[in-house]
C-alpha positions as CSV (number, residue, x, y, z in Angstrom):
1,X,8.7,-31.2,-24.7
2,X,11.6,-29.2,-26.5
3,X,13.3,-26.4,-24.7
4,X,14.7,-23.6,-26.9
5,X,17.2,-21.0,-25.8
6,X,16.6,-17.7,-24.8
7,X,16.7,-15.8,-28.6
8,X,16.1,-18.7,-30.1
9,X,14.1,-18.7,-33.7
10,X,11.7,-21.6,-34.3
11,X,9.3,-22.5,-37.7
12,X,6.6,-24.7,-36.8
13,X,4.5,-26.2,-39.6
14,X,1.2,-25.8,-36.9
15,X,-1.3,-27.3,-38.9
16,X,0.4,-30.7,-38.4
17,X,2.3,-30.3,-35.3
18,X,0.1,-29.8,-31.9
19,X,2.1,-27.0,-29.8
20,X,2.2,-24.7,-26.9
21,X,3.9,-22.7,-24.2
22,X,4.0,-24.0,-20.6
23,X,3.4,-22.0,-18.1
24,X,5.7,-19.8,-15.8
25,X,6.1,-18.7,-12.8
26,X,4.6,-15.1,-11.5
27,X,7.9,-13.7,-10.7
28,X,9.3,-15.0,-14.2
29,X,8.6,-13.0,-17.5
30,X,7.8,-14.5,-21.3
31,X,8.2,-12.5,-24.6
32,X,7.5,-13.9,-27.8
33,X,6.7,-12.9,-31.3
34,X,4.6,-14.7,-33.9
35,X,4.1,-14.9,-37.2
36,X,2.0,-16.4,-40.0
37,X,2.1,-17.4,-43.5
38,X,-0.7,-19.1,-45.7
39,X,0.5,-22.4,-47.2
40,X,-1.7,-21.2,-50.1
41,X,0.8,-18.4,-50.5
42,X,3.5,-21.3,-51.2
43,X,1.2,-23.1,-53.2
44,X,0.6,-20.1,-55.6
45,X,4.2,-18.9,-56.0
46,X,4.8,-23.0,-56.7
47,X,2.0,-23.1,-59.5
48,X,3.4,-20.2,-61.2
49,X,1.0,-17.9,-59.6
50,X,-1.9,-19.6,-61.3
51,X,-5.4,-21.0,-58.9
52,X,-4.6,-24.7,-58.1
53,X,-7.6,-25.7,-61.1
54,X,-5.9,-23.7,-63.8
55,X,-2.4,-25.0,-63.0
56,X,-3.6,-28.8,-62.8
57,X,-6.5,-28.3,-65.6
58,X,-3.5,-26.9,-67.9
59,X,-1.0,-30.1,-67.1
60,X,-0.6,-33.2,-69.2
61,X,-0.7,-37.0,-67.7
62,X,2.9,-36.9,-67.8
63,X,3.2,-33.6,-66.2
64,X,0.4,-34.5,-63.8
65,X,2.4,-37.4,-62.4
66,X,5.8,-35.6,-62.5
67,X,4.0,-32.9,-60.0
68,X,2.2,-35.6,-57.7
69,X,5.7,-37.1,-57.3
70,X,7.7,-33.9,-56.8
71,X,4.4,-33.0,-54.2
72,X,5.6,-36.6,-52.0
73,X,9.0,-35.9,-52.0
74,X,8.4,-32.8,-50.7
75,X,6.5,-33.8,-47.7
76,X,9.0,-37.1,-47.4
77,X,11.6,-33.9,-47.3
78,X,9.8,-31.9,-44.9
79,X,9.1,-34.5,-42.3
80,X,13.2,-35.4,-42.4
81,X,13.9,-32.4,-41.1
82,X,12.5,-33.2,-37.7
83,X,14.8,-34.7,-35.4
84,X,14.2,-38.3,-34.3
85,X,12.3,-37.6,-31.0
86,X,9.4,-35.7,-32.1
């Protein structure tokens, strides 16, 4: 369980990371606001805005392994950023 401050601004990658809210009591009150964005839209502006076929179809073996690479450290990169007791 991590408790955030009142105000506090969170980005959860959800798709990996199981969450929810507890629950509260009657007399307390909860506002929250949401929002979503598509991997794929990350993806797309990554590949030069080209369909993942076309941008991997148009690579070299070279290139192909420089992207594979860059694609690991990237998700070596994004798990860092947790802190330890997650």
């Amino acid at each position: 369980m991590v408790e955030f401050p009142p105000g506090a601004t969170i980005l959860l990658p959800s798709a990996i990371l199981a969450h929810s809210n507890v629950t509260i009591s009657p007399e307390e009150t909860r506002y929250s606001f949401t929002q979503y964005t598509a991997g794929g839209l990350f993806r797309w502006v990554d590949q030069g805005f080209a369909k993942s076929n076309d941008f991997y179809a148009s690579l070299s073996d070279d290139e192909l392994d420089a992207v594979k690479a860059e694609d690991s450290a990237r998700w070596a990169y994004g798990l860092s950023l947790f802190p330890a007791f997650l």
